[in-house]
C-alpha positions as CSV (number, residue, x, y, z in Angstrom):
1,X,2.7,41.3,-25.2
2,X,-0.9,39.7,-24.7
3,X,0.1,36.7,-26.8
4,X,3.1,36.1,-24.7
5,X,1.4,35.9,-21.8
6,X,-1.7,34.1,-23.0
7,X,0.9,31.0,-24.3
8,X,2.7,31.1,-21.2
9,X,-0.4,30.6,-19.4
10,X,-1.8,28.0,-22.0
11,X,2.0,26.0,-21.6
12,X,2.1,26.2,-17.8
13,X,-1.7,25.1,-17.4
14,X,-0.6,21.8,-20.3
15,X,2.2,21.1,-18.2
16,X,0.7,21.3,-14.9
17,X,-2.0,18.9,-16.6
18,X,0.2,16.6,-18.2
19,X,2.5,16.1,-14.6
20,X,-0.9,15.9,-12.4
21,X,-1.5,12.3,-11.1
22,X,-4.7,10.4,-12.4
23,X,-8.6,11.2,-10.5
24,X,-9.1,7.6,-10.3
25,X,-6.6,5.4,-8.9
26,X,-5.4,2.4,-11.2
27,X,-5.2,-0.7,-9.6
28,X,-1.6,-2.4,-9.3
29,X,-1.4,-5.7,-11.4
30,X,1.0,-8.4,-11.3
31,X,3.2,-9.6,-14.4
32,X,1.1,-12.4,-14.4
33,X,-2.4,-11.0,-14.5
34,X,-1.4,-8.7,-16.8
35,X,-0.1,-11.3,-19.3
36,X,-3.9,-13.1,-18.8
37,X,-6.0,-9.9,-19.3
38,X,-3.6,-9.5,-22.6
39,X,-4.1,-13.1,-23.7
40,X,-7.9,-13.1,-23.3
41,X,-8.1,-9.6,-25.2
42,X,-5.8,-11.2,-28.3
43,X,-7.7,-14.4,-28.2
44,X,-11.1,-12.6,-28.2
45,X,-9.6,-10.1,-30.9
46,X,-8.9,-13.5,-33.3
47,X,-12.0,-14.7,-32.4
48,X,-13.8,-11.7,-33.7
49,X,-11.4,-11.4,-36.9
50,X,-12.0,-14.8,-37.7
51,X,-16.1,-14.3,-37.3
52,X,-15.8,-11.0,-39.9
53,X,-13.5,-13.4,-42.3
54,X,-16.4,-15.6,-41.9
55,X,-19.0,-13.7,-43.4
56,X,-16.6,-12.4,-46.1
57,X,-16.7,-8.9,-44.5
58,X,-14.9,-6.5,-47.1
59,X,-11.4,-4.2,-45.5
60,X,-13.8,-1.2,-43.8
61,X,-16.8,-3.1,-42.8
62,X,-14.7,-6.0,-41.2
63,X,-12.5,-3.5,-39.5
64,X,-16.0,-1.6,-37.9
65,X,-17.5,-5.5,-37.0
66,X,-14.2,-6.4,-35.0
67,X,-14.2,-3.1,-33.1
68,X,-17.8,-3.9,-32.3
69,X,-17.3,-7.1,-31.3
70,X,-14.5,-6.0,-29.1
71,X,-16.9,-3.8,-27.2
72,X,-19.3,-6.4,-26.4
């Protein structure tokens, strides 16, 4: 009976969670700025692929440079 209740409660709290609107609000973007904040990511992505290829970075190490260099 206890566990019944207890996933009910854990169900209605995940669902009340997952419907509940962000705390921050997101900004609205256009199509267009959208397109340019993904084009600038996938041009600094290939830039930092190409850098790791560069140095001859093996599969795992180049992998954990690009991530890095993503952050920057």
């Amino acid at each position: 009976m206890l566990r019944i209740i207890f996933l009910s409660v854990v169900v209605s709290v995940g669902v009340s969670a997952a419907t509940a609107e962000p705390l921050s609000p997101v900004s609205k973007k256009s199509p267009g700025e959208i397109a340019a904040a993904s084009r600038l990511l996938a041009e600094k992505q290939e830039s930092c692929r190409l850098e790791a290829k560069r140095q001859k970075l093996t599969l795992f190490k180049r992998r954990s440079f690009v991530r890095k260099c993503m952050k920057e």
